[in-house]
C-alpha positions as a printed Julia matrix, in Angstrom:
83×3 Matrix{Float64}:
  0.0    0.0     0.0
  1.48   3.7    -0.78
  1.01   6.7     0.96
  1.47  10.43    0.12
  4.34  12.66    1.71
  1.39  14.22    3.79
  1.06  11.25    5.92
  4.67  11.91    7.37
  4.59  14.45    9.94
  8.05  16.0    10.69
  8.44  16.93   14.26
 11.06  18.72   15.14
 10.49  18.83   19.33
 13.09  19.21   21.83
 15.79  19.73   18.96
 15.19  16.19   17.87
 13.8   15.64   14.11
 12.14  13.08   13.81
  9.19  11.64   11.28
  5.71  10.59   12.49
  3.54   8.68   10.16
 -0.26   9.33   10.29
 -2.49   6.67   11.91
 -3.68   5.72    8.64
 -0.14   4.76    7.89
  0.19   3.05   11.89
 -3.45   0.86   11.04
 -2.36  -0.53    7.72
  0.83  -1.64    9.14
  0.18  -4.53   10.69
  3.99  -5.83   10.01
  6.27  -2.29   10.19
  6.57   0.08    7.51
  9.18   0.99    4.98
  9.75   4.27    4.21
 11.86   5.18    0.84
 12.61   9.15    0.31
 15.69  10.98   -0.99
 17.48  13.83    0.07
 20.25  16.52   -1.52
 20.64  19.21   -3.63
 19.6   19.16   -7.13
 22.7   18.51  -10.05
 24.69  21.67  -10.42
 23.52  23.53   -6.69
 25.76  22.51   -4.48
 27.05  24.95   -2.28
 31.09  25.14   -3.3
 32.16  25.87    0.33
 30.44  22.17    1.06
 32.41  20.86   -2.2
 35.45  22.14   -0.11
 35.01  21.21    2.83
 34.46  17.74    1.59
 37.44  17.6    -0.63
 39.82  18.74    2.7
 38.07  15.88    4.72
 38.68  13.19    2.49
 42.36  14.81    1.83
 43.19  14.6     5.72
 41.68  11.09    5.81
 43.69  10.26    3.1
 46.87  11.37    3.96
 46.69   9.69    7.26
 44.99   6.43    6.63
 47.83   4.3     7.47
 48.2    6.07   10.51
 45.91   4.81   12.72
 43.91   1.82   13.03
 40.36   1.74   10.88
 37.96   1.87   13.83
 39.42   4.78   15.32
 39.07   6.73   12.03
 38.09   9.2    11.05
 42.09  10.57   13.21
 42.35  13.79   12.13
 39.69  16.36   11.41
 40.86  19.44    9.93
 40.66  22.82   10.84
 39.29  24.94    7.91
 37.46  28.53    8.12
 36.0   28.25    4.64
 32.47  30.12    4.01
């Protein structure tokens, strides 16, 4: 069964965000439910300071991935005042 965006409620109480489904959604599932939605900026509208602050995130990680072990990654977060 398939359900609109309106029957997702997103609360955003106590500085928590969180979605609610409406009870229509809670009555027809008798099992769970699945929920399927994507999220981003459109081709071409990415904010370039986010490009760049990617790019020196992976760079540090890169650099020091030998380093450390795996599960204490990610070692080294950069310091960059990019806007």
């Amino acid at each position: 069964m398939m359900f609109d965006a309106a029957d997702a409620i997103v609360e955003r109480a106590l500085g928590v965000e969180a979605i609610r489904v409406s009870p229509a959604v809670r009555a027809a599932a008798v099992n769970g439910v699945e929920v399927e939605f994507e999220v981003g900026f459109a081709a071409g509208t990415v904010p370039q300071a986010l490009l760049t602050g990617l790019l020196v995130i992976v760079a540090a990680s890169y650099e020091t991935r030998a380093a450390v072990d795996p599960g204490q990654q990610p070692a080294v977060l950069p310091t960059w005042r990019g806007r």
